[in-house]
Structure formats: structure tokens, C-alpha cells
C-alpha positions in Angstrom: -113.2 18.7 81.5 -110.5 16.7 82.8 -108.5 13.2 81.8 -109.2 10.3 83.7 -107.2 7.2 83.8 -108.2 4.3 81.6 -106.2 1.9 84.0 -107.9 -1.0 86.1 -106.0 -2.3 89.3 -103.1 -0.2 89.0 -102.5 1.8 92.3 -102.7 5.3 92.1 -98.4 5.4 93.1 -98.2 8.7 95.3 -95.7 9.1 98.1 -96.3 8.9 101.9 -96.1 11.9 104.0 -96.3 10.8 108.2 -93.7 12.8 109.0 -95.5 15.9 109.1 -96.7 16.7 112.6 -98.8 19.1 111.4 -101.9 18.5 109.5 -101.4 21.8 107.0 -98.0 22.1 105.8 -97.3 25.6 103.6 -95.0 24.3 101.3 -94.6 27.4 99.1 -93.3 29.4 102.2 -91.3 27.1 104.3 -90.9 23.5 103.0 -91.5 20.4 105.1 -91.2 19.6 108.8 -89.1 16.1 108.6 -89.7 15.0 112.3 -90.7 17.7 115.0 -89.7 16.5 118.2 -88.4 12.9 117.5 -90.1 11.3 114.2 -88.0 8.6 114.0 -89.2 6.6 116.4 -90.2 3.2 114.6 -91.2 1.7 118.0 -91.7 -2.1 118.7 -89.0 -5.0 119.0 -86.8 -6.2 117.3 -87.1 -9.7 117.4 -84.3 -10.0 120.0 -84.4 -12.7 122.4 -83.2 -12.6 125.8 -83.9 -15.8 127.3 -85.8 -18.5 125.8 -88.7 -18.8 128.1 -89.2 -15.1 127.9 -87.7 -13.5 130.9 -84.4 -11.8 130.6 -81.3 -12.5 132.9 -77.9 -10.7 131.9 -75.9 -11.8 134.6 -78.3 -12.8 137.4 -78.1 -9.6 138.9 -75.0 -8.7 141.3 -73.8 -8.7 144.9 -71.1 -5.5 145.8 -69.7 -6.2 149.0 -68.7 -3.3 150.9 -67.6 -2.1 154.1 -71.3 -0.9 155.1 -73.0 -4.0 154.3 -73.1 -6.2 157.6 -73.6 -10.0 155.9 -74.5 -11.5 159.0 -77.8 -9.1 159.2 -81.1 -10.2 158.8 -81.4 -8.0 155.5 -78.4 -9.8 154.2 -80.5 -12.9 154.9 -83.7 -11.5 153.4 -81.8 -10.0 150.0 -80.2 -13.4 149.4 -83.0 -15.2 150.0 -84.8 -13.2 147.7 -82.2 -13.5 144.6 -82.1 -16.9 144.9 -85.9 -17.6 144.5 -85.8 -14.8 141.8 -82.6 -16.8 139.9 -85.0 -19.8 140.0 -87.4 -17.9 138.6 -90.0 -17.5 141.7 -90.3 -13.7 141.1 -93.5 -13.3 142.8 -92.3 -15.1 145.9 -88.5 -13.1 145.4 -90.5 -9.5 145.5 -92.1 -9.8 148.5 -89.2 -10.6 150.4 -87.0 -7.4 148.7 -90.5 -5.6 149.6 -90.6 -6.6 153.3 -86.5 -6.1 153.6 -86.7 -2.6 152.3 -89.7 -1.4 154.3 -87.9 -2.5 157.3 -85.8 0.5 156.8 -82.7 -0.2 159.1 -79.4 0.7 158.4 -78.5 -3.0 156.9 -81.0 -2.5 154.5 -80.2 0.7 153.4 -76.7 -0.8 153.0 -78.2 -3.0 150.6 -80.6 -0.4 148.7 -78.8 -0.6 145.0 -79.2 -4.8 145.3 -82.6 -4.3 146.7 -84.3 -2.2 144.2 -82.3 -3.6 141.6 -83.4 -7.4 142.0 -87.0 -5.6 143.4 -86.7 -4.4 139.5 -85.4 -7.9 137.9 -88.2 -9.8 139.3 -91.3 -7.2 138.3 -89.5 -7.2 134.8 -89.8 -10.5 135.0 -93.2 -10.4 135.7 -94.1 -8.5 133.1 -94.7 -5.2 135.5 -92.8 -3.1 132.9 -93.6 0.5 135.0 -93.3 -1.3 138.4 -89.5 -2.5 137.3 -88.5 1.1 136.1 -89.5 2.9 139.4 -87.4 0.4 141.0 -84.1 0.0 138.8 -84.7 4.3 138.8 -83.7 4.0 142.5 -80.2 2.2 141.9 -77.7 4.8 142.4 -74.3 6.2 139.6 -71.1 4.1 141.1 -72.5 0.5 141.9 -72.4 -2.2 139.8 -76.2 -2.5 140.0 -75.9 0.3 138.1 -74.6 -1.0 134.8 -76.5 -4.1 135.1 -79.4 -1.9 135.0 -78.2 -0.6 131.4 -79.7 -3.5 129.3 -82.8 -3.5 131.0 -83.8 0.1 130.8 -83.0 -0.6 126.9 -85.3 -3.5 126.9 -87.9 -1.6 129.2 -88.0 1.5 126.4 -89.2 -1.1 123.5 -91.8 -1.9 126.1 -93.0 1.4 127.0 -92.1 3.1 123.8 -93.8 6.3 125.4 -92.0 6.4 128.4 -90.9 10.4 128.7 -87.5 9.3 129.4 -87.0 6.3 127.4 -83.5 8.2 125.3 -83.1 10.3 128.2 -82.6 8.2 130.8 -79.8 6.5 128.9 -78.1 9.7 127.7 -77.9 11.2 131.3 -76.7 8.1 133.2 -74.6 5.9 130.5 -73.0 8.6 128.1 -69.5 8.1 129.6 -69.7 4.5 129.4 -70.3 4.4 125.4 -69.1 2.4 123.6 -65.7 1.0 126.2 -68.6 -0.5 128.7 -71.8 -1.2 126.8 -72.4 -4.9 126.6 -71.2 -5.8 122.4 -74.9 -7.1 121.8 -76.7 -3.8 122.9 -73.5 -1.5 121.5 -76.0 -0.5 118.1 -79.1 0.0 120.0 -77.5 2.1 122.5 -75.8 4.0 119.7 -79.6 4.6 118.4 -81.0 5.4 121.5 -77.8 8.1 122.1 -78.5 9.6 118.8 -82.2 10.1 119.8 -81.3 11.6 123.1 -79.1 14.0 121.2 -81.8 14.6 118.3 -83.6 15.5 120.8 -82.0 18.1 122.5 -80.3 19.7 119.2 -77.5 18.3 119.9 -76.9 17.6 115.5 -73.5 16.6 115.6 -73.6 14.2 118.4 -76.6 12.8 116.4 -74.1 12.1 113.9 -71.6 10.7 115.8 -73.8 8.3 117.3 -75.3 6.6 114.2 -72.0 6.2 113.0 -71.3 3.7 115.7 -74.6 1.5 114.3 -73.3 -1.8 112.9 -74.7 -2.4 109.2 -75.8 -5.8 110.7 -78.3 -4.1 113.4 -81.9 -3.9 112.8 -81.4 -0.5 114.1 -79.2 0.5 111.3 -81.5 1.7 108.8 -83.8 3.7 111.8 -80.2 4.9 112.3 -79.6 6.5 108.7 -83.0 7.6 109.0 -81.8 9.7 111.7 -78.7 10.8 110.1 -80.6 12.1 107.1 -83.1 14.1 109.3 -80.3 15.6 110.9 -78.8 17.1 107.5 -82.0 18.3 106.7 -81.8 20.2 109.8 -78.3 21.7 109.0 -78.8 22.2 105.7 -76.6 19.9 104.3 -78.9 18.5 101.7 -76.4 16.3 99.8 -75.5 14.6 103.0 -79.0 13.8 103.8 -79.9 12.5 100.2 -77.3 10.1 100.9 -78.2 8.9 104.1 -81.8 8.6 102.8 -80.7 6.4 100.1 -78.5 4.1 102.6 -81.5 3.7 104.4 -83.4 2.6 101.3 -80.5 0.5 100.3 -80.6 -1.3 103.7 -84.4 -2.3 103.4 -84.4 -3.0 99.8 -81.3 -5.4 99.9 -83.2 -7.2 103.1 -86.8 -7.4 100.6 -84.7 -9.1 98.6 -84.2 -11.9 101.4 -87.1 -11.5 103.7 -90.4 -9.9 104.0 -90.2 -6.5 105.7 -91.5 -6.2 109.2 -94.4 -3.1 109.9 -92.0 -1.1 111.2 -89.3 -1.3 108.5 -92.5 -1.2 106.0 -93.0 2.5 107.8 -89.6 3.2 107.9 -89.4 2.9 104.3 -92.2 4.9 103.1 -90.7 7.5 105.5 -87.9 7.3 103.7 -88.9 7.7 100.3 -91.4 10.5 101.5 -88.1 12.5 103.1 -86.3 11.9 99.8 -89.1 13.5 98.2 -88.8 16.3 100.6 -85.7 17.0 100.2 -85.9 17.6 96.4 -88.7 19.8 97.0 -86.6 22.1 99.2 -83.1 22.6 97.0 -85.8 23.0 94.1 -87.0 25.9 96.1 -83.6 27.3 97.0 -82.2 27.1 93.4 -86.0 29.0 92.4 -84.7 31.9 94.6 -81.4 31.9 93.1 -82.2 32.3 90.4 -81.4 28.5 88.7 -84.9 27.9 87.3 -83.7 25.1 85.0 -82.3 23.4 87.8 -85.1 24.1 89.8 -87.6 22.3 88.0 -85.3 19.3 87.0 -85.2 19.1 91.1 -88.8 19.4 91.4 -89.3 17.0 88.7 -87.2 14.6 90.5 -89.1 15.1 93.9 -92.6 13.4 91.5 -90.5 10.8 91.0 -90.6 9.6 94.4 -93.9 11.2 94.8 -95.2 8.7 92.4 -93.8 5.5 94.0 -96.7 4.8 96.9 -100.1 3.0 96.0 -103.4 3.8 97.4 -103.1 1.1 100.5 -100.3 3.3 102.3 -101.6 4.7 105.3 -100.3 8.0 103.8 -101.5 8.4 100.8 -103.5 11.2 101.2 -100.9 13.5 102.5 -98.8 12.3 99.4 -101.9 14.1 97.1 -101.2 17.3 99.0 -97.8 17.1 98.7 -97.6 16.1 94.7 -100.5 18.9 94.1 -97.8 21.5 95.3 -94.8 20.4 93.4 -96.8 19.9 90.4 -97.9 23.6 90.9 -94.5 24.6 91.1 -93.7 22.8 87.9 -96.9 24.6 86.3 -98.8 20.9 85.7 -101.7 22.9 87.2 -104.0 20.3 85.3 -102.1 17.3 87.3 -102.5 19.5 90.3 -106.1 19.9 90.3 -106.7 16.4 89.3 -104.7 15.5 92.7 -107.2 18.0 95.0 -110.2 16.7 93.2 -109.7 13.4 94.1 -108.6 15.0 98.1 -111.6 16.5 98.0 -113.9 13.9 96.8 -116.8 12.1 99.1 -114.3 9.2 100.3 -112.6 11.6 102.3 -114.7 14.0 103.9 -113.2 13.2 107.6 -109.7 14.5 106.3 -108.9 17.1 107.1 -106.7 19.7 104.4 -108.1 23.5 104.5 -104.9 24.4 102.7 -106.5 21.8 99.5 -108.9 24.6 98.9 -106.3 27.8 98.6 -104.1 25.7 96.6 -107.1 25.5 94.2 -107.7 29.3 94.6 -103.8 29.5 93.9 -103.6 27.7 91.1 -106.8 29.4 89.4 -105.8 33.0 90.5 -102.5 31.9 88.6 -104.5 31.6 85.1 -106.7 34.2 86.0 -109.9 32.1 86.5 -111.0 34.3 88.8 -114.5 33.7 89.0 -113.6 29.9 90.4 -111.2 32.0 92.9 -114.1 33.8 94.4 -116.1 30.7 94.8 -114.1 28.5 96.4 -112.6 31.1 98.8 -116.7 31.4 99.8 -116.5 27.4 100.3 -113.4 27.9 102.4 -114.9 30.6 104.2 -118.0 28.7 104.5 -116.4 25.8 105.9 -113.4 26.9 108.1 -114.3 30.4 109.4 -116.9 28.5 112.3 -114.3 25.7 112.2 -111.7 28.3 113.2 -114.1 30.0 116.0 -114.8 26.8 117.5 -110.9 25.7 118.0 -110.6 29.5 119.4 -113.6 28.7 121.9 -112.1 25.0 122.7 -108.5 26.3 123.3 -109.9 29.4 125.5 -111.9 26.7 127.7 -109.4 23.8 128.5 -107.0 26.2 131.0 -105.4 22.8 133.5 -103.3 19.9 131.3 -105.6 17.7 133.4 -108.4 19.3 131.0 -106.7 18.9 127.9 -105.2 15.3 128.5 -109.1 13.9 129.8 -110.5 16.1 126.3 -107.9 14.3 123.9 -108.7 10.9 125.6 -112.5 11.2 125.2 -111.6 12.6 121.8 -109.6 9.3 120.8 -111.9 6.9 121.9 -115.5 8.8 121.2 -117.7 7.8 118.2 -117.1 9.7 115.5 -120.4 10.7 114.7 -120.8 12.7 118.1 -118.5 15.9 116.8 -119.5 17.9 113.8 -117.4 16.4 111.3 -115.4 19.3 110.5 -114.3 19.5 113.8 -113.8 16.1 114.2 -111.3 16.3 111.5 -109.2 18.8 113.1 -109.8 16.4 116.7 -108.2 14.0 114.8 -105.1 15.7 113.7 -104.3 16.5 116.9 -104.1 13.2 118.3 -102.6 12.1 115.9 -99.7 13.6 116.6 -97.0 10.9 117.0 -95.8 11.9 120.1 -98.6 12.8 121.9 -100.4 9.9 120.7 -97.4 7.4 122.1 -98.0 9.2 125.3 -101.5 9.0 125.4 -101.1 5.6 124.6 -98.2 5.2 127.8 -101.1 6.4 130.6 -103.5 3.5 128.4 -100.5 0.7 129.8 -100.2 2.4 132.9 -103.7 1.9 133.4 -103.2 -1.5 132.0 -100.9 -2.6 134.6 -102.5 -1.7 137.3 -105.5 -3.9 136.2 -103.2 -6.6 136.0 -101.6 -6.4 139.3 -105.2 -5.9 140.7 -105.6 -9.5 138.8 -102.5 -11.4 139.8 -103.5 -13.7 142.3 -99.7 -13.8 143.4 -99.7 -10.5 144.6 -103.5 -9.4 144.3 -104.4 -7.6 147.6 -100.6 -7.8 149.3 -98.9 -4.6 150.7 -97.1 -5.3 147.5 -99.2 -4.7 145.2 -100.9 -1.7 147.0 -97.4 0.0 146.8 -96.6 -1.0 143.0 -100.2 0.5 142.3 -99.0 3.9 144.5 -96.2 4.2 142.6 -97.8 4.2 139.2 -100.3 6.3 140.0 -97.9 8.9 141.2 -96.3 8.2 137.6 -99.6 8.6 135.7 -100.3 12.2 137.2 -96.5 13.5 135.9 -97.5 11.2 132.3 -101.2 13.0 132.3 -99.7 16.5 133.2 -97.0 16.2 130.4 -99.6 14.7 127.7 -101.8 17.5 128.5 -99.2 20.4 128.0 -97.8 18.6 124.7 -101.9 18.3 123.8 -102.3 21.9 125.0 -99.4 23.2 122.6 -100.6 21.0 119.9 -104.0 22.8 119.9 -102.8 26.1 119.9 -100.4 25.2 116.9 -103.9 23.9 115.3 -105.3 27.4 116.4 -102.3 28.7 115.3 -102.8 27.4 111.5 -106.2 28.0 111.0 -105.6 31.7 112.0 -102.7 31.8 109.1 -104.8 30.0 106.4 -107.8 32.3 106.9 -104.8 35.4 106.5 -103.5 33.9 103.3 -107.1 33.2 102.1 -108.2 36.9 102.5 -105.1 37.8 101.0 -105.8 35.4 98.1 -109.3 37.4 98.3 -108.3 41.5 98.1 -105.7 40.2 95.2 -108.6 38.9 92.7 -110.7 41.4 93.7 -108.6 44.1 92.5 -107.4 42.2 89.4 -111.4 41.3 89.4 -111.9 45.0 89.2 -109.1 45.5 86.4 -110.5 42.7 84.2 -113.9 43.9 83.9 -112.6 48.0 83.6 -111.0 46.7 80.6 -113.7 45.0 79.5 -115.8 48.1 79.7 -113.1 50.3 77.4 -112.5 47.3 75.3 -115.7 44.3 75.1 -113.4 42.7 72.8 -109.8 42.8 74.5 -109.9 39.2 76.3 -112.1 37.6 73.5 -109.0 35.1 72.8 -108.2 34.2 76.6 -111.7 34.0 77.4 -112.7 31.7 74.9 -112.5 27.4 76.3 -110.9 24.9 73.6 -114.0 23.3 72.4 -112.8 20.1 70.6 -112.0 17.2 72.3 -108.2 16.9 73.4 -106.3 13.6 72.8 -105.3 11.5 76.2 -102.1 9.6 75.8 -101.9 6.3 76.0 -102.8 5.8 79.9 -105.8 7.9 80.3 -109.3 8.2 79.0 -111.0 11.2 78.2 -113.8 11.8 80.1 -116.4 14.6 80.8 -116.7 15.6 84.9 -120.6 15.6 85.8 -119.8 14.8 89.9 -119.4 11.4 89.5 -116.3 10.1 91.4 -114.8 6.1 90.7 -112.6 4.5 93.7 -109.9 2.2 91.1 -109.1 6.1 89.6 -108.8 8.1 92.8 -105.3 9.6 92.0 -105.1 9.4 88.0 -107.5 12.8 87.3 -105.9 15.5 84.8 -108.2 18.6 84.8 -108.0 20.6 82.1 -107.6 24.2 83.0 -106.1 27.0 80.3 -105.2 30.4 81.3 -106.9 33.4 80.7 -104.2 36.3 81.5 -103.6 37.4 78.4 -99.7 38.5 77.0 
């Protein structure tokens, strides 16, 4: 028997969970992951314009006249040329003529390399050739003034190619020393963002913080900022701190709701932000737990609902939201709430999810009340299920040795039909691409490939030296992209492996524990047949539902509209 919610239309309010990397999150031993490698990446523009016919020109490039450069040369000529179609906005015309002047290779052009390759990287930005202008504006060297004008378009490039390896990188190595004193004032926030990402990055927490604090309020990078900061308490511990920068960030986005739609992004950002807050709950709810706080504990878990309870049904994270409500419910012993949650995860809709660690909550949470004859039947389901799932990740893992293999194995995986895997295993494919930052980098070798095409179709440049080296170039690029995609997909398995190896521990430790208490129960029952008579005994009237739930009788049948609002009702049967 369970409750069921008498409520038409009203979203079943659970809280979004996409910043788990993983696909199985133990929350009763270590708590959440808020972000892996770099999870606050919320991608896409910013509705920023640089020019009003869509290319972008922050200061026409530059000339640096210096002692080597001989002005009366031909590649003087040729480079001037070349800038001045390129300022009139013949970039086609403007690149061939940096092309020709550079592979002349003579000392005047060599002179002349940072203007070269940086206006060779104006015009193909220009153009649209995102890659093509990176290779080139990549070649202007620390010291020349092409060198700072090359700052805003890198920053420009990296909301292009959000997947680019070094999109924060590239910034933090070249341009640290220059922030903020030589930043251009309209790029000072997004710099500061893309700093504080670089830094995230490498561990480097308190540089993370003092990045974000140089975010203006007024930036649309602000809140992504706070975001940041938050994550970066978590990561230090300093949970106070991030509850406060978690609540910023939801300050930010609720006081612009109030004037103006959201965008996607800031939609994303906000349901990760509620999801962290969440989080974060959870944890000092499990630290006052081991210290022995319990009242405390549970007012923090309790809290944690609250913002589990704040997401409908139409967030892409819904799901993850069930898992992670079913635990903290646990913790707060609403095991009927809990099971209602994993019935409706494990339901028909969602067969092509994928949540093993469902199932050994449910063992959990029935082991708890001593139900153990439900324990040994759904560890046999588990078994049944995740045992040949587990060999077959062990098998797929052994066999894909090169990150060549790997990357070509997760591409055919994200663009196969679903139907040709076992569905199982499908659902564990699927968790491993979509794994944020493997998938933006799978998704970079897709716009490599894209460009290519493009040039290929450019009747401009179609079939000119050109274009034969731009297409070089980014094939030379894809290789690195495919070798780094495929050890990132490589790891990513093996941490899939990795779980499923861990689950199947705690599920045969779930296993010898009932069995012995199994063993116990029915000893006792033998000395005593009437010892457990009042534990083993179901409540056989009808309990009253409150004033938002109907009761109803379980028989298999699931409804859509009350996905989300089951209460099963479970009573223990441990005895004093």
C-alpha cells in the first residue's frame, strides 16, 4: 500500500542534480561531487555585440614598427595591402595576401610575423573560421602589441568553441600579469571569469576567489561567477561561505526574473544553483550526524528537502533530484517518502536511466525495518540486472586499448540508434557521454569537422593553397582534440567500471548482513513461534491521507501527472 497524490497539474517540485559527473553518487559515504573538473561552464554568448554587421574590430589590428622591419620591402607592401582590404572588410581577398607573404619566408616577412598571423587571424575570425583564426593569433608572440590585441579575440573565440582544451588556459598563461591594469574595461568581468576558471581548474581555490571578486554585479558573468565562488567553498570546506555565495547567485537571477525572462543558460545556472544549495545542506547534515548533533542534523537535512522540493517534472534533472531526495529522506527516516521517490525512478517511463544504486537504497531502507524477505529479492533483481551489465563494461574497457578507440566508440555511441545496444548497457553508454566535459569535446572535433566542410564550400577560398593549409592545420588540431577526448572517455569508463565494481561490493555486503540477521530471525522463531507475532503483523485498516494525497492500493499500475507524489507505506518489523 502506499499514498498517491490526489493533485492534477501540479508538478511533482524535486530539485535538479546536473552537476554530478557521475551517474551513481553514494551519498551516505561521501556526499556530492559539485563540479569535477570545471562544472560551471554555462557556455554560449552573452548577447554582446561587437560590431553591428557581425564581425568584430577592436582597434583594426596594429602596426609595431621596429628596427627589423624594412618598410620599403615587398612584404611591407603585401601586409599593408592586406590590412587595408581586411579594414574594408574584404577578408577573403586580405588572407590570401598575408598567406602568400608568409609563405614567402624571407627575412622581411619574418620581421612582420606577429602582424601577419595576427591580421591572417582577424580576417578568418571574420570569416567565421573560428579554428583557422586561433592557429593563427596562437602564433603571435608575448612582447608585441599584436599580442594584447589578440586578448579580446581569444575571449570571443572561447564562447565560440566552448570546448576548445585551452579556452581558460590560454588566457591564464599569456594575460595573468596584465589583469585587471591592461584588460580592455568592457572584457574586465569576463576575463575575471575566465581567470577564475583557469585557476578552478588547476586547484588553485584561492585565486578562484580572488578572481570572482573582481566580477562587476552588472556582468552577465556575475552570477556564473558566484556560482564558482560557492563551488570553491564546498571544496575547502567552508560551507557557510558557499551557502552565501549560492544564495547571491540566486539573488542575481531572481532579481533579473523579475525584469526579464531568463536566458537557457541562466535557466541552467539556476537550477544548478538551487541543486548545490541542496547539496550543501545534505553535507553539514552529515557532519553534525557524526558529531554527534542529531537535532541539528535533521533540521539540516530537513532544510536540504526544501530545496529538493522546488523543481517540476520538465527540468532536464529531475530524475537525479528523485535519487537525491530518496537519500535525504532516508536519512530523515521518511522511508515511506523514500520508497515512493524510487518507485516512481524505477517505473516503465524510465527504463533507459540508468540508477543501480535506486535498487540498494531500496534494499537499505528495507534491511533498516527488517523486511528482509524484500532485501533478498531485490538484491536478486540487482544481481540479475547489473552483474552481466558489470562484465560487459569489464570486457568493453579491456578491448578499447588506443584513445583513437575510445574517442571513434563514444562517437558511434552518441549518434547510434538506441535500439542497437541492450538497453541496460545503453544506459550506462549514455552516462558516459554525458559527461559534460567530454561531451563539449566531443562536440569541439563535430565543429572541427564542421569547418572544414565549410571551407571545402567557400567559393572564396574553395580549392586555393589557402584553404588546403587552413584544412592541414585543423586536422593536425583534430588528432591532439581526438587523442585528448579519448583519454578523458578512457578514464570516464574505467570510473563507470570503477562504480559498478563498488555497488556490486556494497550489494553483497547488503547480502551476508540479512542473511545472518535472516538466520537470527527465523532461530528465534524456532525457540519462540510467537516472539515477532506483534512486528510481523501489517496494519490492516485503511490509513488516513492528509489533505494532498489519495489513498490508493498499488496493483502495477503507474499514472504520468503523479510520477513524484507516491508515499509507500512500509512499518518496521525489528522488534524493541
Amino acid at each position: 500500500m502506499h499514498f498517491k497524490s490526489g493533485k492534477r497539474g501540479i508538478a511533482a517540485a524535486l530539485l535538479a542534480s546536473a552537476l554530478l559527473l557521475s551517474p551513481s553518487v553514494a551519498l551516505a559515504q561521501d556526499g556530492f561531487d559539485f563540479g569535477g573538473d570545471d562544472g560551471m561552464d554555462f557556455g554560449g554568448g552573452d548577447g554582446m555585440d561587437f560590431g553591428g554587421d557581425g564581425s568584430m574590430d577592436f582597434g583594426g589590428g596594429s602596426t609595431t614598427t621596429t628596427q627589423e622591419i624594412d618598410m620599403t620591402s615587398p612584404a611591407y607592401a603585401a601586409y599593408s595591402q592586406a590590412k587595408s582590404l581586411i579594414d574594408s572588410k574584404q577578408y577573403a581577398e586580405g588572407a590570401k595576401v598575408l598567406y602568400d607573404t608568409i609563405a614567402v619566408g624571407d627575412d622581411a616577412s619574418f620581421a612582420l610575423s606577429n602582424q601577419l598571423h595576427f591580421e591572417l587571424g582577424r580576417a578568418f575570425y571574420n570569416m567565421g573560421y573560428y579554428q583557422s583564426a586561433l592557429n593563427h593569433f596562437d602564433l603571435v608572440t608575448t612582447g608585441s602589441k599584436e599580442f594584447d590585441d589578440t586578448l579580446p579575440y581569444l575571449v570571443q573565440i572561447g564562447r565560440e568553441l566552448p570546448g576548445e582544451p585551452r579556452r581558460y588556459s590560454r588566457v591564464y598563461d599569456n594575460y595573468l600579469d596584465k589583469f585587471p591594469t591592461e584588460v580592455d574595461p568592457s572584457l574586465y568581468s569576463e576575463v575575471g571569469y575566465i581567470l577564475a576558471m583557469a585557476a578552478y581548474r588547476e586547484s588553485k581555490l584561492d585565486d578562484v576567489v580572488f578572481f570572482v571578486g573582481n566580477v562587476a554585479q552588472d556582468s552577465s558573468y556575475y552570477p556564473r561567477s558566484r556560482y564558482l565562488e560557492g563551488v570553491t567553498y564546498v571544496r575547502q570546506n567552508n560551507g557557510q561561505a558557499a551557502l552565501d555565495s549560492f544564495k547571491e547567485t540566486l539573488r542575481w537571477l531572481d532579481e533579473k526574473k523579475e525584469r526579464e525572462p531568463l536566458n537557457a543558460s541562466e535557466i541552467q545556472l539556476r537550477e544548478f544553483t538551487v541543486a548545490a544549495l541542496g547539496r550543501v545542506f545534505y553535507q553539514v547534515g552529515s557532519t553534525l550526524w557524526k558529531m554527534g548533533e542529531r537535532e541539528k542534523a535533521s533540521n539540516s537535512w530537513n532544510t536540504a528537502l526544501k530545496y529538493y522540493n522546488a523543481f517540476s517534472r520538465n527540468s532536464s534533472m529531475w530524475l537525479e533530484s528523485l535519487f537525491e531526495a530518496s537519500w535525504t529522506y532516508y536519512r530523515v527516516d521518511h522511508f515511506g517518502k523514500a520508497l515512493g521517490l524510487l518507485l516512481t525512478l524505477n517505473s516503465p517511463f524510465f527504463n533507459d536511466k540508468y540508477y543501480p544504486e535506486a535498487m540498494l537504497l531500496q534494499a537499505t531502507i528495507y534491511y533498516t525495518n527488517c523486511h528482509y524477505d524484500r532485501v533478498v529479492d531485490i538484491l536478486t533483481d540487482y544481481k540479475a540486472t547489473y552483474e552481466p551489465l558489470k562484465a560487459q563494461v569489464d570486457k568493453l574497457v579491456a578491448r578499447l586499448f588506443q584513445p583513437e578507440e575510445v574517442y571513434d566508440f563514444l562517437n558511434m555511441v552518441q549518434h547510434a540508434d538506441k535500439d542497437s545496444y541492450d538497453p541496460t548497457l545503453q544506459q550506462v553508454l549514455d552516462a558516459a557521454v554525458q559527461d559534460r566535459d567530454l561531451r563539449r569535446g566531443l562536440a569541439y572535433i563535430d565543429m572541427l569537422d564542421e569547418e572544414v566542410k565549410r571551407i571545402d564550400n567557400d567559393p572564396q577560398i574553395a580549392g586555393t593553397p589557402l584553404a588546403e593549409t587552413m584544412k592541414q592545420d585543423i586536422v593536425g588540431v583534430k588528432a591532439l582534440s581526438i587523442s585528448e577526448v579519448g583519454k578523458k572517455g578512457k578514464q570516464r569508463l574505467e570510473r563507470l567500471q570503477e562504480e559498478l565494481r563498488d555497488l556490486s561490493n556494497r550489494a553483497l555486503d547488503i547480502e551476508i548482513e540479512t542473511t545472518e540477521k535472516y538466520a537470527a530471525r527465523v532461530e528465534l522463531k524456532e525457540q519462540d513461534p510467537h516472539a515477532l507475532d506483534e512486528f510481523e503483523q501489517e496494519i490492516n485498516g485503511v490509513l488516513k491521507a492528509d489533505d494532498e494525497h489519495l489513498f490508493w492500493t498499488f496493483d502495477g499500475e503507474y499514472w504520468q501527472d503523479e510520477l513524484g507524489y507516491y508515499w509507500y507505506y512500509i512499518y518496521s518489523r525489528c522488534g524493541r
